[in-house]
Every structure is written in structure tokens, then in C-alpha cells.
N, C-alpha and C positions, 0 to 999 in steps of 0.2 A: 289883502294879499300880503303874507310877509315878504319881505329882503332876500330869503333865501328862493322863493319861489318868482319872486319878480327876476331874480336875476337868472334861473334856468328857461324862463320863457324868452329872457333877451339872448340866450346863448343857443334857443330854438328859433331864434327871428334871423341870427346872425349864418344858422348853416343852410337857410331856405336860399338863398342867392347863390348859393353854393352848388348846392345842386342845380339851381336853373343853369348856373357857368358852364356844368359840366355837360346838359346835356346839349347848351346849344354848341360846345366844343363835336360833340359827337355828333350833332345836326353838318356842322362845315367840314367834318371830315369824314363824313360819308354821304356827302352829296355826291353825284355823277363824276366820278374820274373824267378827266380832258381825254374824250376819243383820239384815236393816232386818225391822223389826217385819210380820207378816203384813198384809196387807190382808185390806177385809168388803164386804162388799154388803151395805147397809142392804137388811134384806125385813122392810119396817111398810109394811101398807097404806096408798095412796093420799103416801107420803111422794113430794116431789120430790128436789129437788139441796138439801142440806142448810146451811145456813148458822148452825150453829151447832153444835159436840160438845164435850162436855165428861167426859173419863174417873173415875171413881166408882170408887177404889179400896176405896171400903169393899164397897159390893155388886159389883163387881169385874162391871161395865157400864162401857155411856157411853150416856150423857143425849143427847138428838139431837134437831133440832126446823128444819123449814126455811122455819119463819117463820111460816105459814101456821096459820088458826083450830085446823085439828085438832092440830097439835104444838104449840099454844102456849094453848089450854084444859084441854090434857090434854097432860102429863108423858110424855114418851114414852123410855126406855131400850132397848137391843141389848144382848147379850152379846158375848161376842167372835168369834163367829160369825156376827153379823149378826143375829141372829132377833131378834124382840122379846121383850123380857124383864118391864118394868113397863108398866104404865098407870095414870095419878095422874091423877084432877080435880081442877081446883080453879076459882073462881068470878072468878077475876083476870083483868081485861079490858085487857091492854097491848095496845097501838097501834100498834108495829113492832121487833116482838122480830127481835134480828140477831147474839145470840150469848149464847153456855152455857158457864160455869165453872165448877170445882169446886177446892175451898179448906178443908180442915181440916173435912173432912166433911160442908159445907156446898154447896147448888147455887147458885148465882148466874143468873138470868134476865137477860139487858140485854135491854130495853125502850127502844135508844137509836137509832135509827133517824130522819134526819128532812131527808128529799130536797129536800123542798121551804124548808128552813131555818128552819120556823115555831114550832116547837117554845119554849116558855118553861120547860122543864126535861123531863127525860129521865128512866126512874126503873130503879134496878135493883131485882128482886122476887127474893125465894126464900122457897120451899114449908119449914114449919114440919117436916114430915113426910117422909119418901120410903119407908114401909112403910105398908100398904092399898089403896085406891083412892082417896080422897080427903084433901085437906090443906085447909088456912089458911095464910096466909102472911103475910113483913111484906115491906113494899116502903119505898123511900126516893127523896126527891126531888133529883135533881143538878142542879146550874145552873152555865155557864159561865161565865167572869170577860167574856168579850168576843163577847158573842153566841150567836145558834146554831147549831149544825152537825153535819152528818150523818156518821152512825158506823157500822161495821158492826164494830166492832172492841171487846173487852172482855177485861180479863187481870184474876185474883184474884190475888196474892202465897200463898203458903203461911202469912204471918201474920194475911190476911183484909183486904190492904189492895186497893182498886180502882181499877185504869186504864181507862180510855178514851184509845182510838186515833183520830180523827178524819179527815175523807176532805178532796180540797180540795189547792188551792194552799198553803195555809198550813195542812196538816194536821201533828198535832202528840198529844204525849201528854199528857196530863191525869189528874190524883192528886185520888181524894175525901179527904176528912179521915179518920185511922186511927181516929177517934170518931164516928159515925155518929147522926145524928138522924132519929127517927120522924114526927118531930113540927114541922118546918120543913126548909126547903131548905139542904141541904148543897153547899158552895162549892167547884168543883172548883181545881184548881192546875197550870198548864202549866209542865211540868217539862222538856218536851225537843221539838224536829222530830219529826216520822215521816214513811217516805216515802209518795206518794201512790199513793193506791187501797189500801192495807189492807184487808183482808178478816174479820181476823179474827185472834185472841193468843191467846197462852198462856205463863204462865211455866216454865220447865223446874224439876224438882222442887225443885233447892238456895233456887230462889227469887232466884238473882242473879243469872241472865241469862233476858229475854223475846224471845221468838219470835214475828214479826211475818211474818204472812203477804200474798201478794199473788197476784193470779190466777195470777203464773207463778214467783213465787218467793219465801222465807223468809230472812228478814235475821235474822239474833240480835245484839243489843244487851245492853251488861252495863248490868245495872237500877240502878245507883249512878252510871255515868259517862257513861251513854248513849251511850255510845261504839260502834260497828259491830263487831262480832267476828267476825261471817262472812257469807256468804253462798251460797245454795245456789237452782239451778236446780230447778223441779219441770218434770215430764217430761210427766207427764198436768195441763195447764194449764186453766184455765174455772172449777176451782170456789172455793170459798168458805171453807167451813172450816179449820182446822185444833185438834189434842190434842195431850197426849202419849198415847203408850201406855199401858197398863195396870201396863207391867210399871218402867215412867218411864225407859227406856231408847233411845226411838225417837219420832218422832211420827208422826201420821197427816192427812194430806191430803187432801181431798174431791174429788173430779171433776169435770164438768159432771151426771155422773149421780148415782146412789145409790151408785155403787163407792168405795171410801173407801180409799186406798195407804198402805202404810206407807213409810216415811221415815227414815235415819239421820240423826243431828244434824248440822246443818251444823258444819264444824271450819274454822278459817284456810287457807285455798289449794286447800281440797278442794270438787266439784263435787259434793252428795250427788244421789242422784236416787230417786226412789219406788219401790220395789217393786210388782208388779203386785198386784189383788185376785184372792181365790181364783177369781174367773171370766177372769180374764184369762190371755196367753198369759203362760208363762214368760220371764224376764228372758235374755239371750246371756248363754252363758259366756265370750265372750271376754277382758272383761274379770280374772276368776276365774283364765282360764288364764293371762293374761299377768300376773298376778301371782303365781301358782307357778313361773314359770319365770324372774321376775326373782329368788324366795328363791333357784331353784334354786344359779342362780349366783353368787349372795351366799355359800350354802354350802361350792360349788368353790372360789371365789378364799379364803375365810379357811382351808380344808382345804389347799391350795393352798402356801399364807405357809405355813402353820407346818410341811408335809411340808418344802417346803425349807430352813425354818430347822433340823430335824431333820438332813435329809442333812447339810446342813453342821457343822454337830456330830458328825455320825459320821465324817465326813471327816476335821474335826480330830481329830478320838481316833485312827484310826489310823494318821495322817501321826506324831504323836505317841506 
């Protein structure tokens, strides 16, 4: 074998891993996309359109309450299937419960609700207990730095620290103290804008970015710079709530009804949209298919490159 020929066979040895690279590159980016989390159909008697869920990984539920005397005298959980799963009493008389968090094992009640703007402090409550029928619990009193205003919106940190979203022209986020008093009014702190009509928060699991919902759509914001990271259309628009999933991979979305959608996380540039509930029709494939037939061709053309760098390497070998 001459020199010239031994070295077109090494520059044929050298683009064979090449293409192996390329096609296991196309093997892991067209494996199965991460499904948007299942949707449920809250079925708890007499509940309406829900305005408040909060996912309980420890009893691996969500807490759910839509304001109203019966979900908000008594504790009411789903499984993930919808069915009801706890029922908790307890003797706490809040005023206008508008959303449900859960935080380092802990449930959060907002009791901050206040249309009429009348309110001289707001309080958030949570239950001592969440195994039995019955609890005690402690609540604490919030007050705003510059009057009152109406909320439907409540986010816990994963370190146990608490926001309030406010509604309004000059709606805005607002920080209790990370020290928490029983015993006198705790001073909120406006840290950032939020946009108007909020609905409802929640922070995604890391705890550095919140999700901020609105009747038809989810902004996420990083919770240090308050800065807009994304945005995402919701498809089924009207309701109220928002979680994450259970499994802290997706969140879930409430409807105008009991049906509850699951949700991919909004990302920079991308339009996420809800998944139907198990009672709804199935999502089109078209989208699913036009994106198997964009890898397809991603496959061809890098299959493509390296066959002809190949041939041309065998050409010079035996020009040579």
C-alpha cells in the first residue's frame, strides 16, 4: 500500500465516528419529547372553578379550594386523578381565601382577597396538621406599605418565604419578612411590577424562577432579577389557578370549569400550550408529526455530509 493510499484510508477511518456522532446526536433529539403533565377533573362535591391548587408532594395530592365556605372550612385534597382524597376541618374563619401553596411540607392558605380595597391587613393561615379530620392552625397578619389591595395571587419560596401578587394598575409583587410574627403585623415589601389581572403563583421547584398566571396566560420571571424569562399562551383560557405538578416537571392550569390541563414550562421563544384533561378530546398530531419529519431531515442532510465526505475519500484513495 503506498503513503498516498494509506493516508486516504486514515482520513476514511477518521470520518466513520463522525458519522456515528451524528447519528446518535439525532438518536437523543428525537427521542420522545417530555409529555406536558396529565390533566384531572376535580370530582369533590359541590366544588366550582377552582381558584386556588397547591401540589403536596409529600402526600403526593393537591390541596384545592374555590374560595367558597365548603373548601375553605374544610381542607379539601385530589389525588391525581381527580377524586378526593383528604378532608380536614378546622375552625378558621378567613374572609376571602384566593389561593393555596405548599412549601417544605407546609400548606399555606391566602386569605388575601379584597375587591372592595377595605381590608387593613390580609392574613395568610396554615393548618398545624394535614393527617385526621381535624387541625388547629396559626395564621399571621400582613399589611401593605402603601395601602390596600386586592389579590388573588400567592407564591411560597421552597425556603418558606411569601409573595403576594396584587391586581390593579399598579399591581406589583410584594415580600413578607423571612421572620414571621404571630403576635403583630407583619410588613410586606414591594420588590418588583407584576402584570395586571394575576390570578394566581407559584414558584417552580429550584425556587428561582415564579410563575405568574393570568386568565390566558403564564409569564415566568427569575425571582432575584424579576426580570420576564418567558412567556406562554394558555389554550383553555377563564380560569384561575395555577401548580406545578406533582412530579415538579410541568404545571397545571385550571379552566373556567373543574377540568384542570396540564402545562409544559414556558421556555424563551416557545408558545407552551395545555394539554387537554382526561375528559377532553385529544390534542392533533400535527404538530408531533411536523416535528418528526423536521429530525427526519436533520438525519438525512448530516447522513448526507458525511456519505459525501466518505465518497470523496474513496475517490482520492484510488485516484491515488
Amino acid at each position: 500500500m503506498t503513503r498516498s493510499s494509506a493516508r486516504s484510508l486514515l482520513q476514511i477511518s477518521r470520518l466513520l465516528p463522525i458519522l456515528g456522532c451524528a447519528v446518535l446526536a439525532w438518536l437523543l433529539a428525537a427521542g420522545p419529547a417530555v409529555a406536558a403533565p396529565a390533566g384531572v377533573t376535580l370530582q369533590v362535591s359541590g366544588m366550582s372553578t377552582p381558584v386556588g391548587m397547591a401540589a403536596d408532594t409529600d402526600g403526593d395530592c393537591y390541596w384545592v379550594t374555590d374560595g367558597k365556605t365548603a373548601t375553605t372550612r374544610t381542607l379539601v385534597s385530589v389525588d391525581s386523578s381527580g377524586r378526593q382524597a383528604k378532608s380536614i376541618s378546622w375552625q378558621a374563619t378567613p374572609k376571602d381565601v384566593q389561593a393555596l401553596a405548599w412549601a417544605d411540607s407546609t400548606l399555606y392558605v391566602g386569605d388575601i382577597g379584597d375587591p372592595s380595597a377595605d381590608r387593613d391587613h390580609i392574613q395568610i393561615l396554615s393548618p398545624m396538621s394535614l393527617s385526621g379530620t381535624s387541625t388547629s392552625w396559626r395564621v399571621w397578619d400582613l399589611v401593605y406599605p402603601d395601602g390596600a389591595h386586592d389579590s388573588s395571587a400567592m407564591a411560597v419560596s421552597p425556603k418558606g418565604n411569601i409573595y403576594i401578587v396584587t391586581k390593579g394598575a399598579s399591581a406589583a409583587v410584594y415580600r413578607a419578612p423571612s421572620e414571621l410574627s404571630r403576635d403583630s403585623d407583619n410588613a410586606l415589601v414591594k420588590v418588583a411590577s407584576a402584570p395586571d389581572g394575576v390570578t394566581d403563583a407559584v414558584f417552580l421547584p429550584g425556587g428561582t424562577e415564579l410563575a405568574l398566571r393570568t386568565t390566558d396566560q403564564v409569564t415566568l420571571m427569575d425571582a432575584y432579577s424579576w426580570k420576564t424569562l418567558a412567556t406562554a399562551s394558555i389554550s383553555a383560557t377563564g380560569g384561575e389557578a395555577i401548580s406545578n405538578d406533582l412530579t415538579g416537571k410541568g404545571l397545571l392550569v385550571s379552566g373556567p370549569s373543574t377540568a384542570v390541563a396540564g402545562m409544559d414550562l414556558p421556555h424563551a421563544g416557545d408558545r407552551a400550550t395545555p394539554s387537554p384533561s382526561a375528559s377532553a378530546q385529544p390534542a392533533s398530531r400535527d404538530s408531533t408529526d411536523s416535528q418528526a419529519a423536521s429530525r427526519t431531515g436533520t438525519l438525512l442532510m448530516l447522513i448526507g455530509s458525511v456519505v459525501v465526505a466518505l465518497a470523496a475519500a474513496v475517490v482520492v484513495y484510488r485516484v491515488r
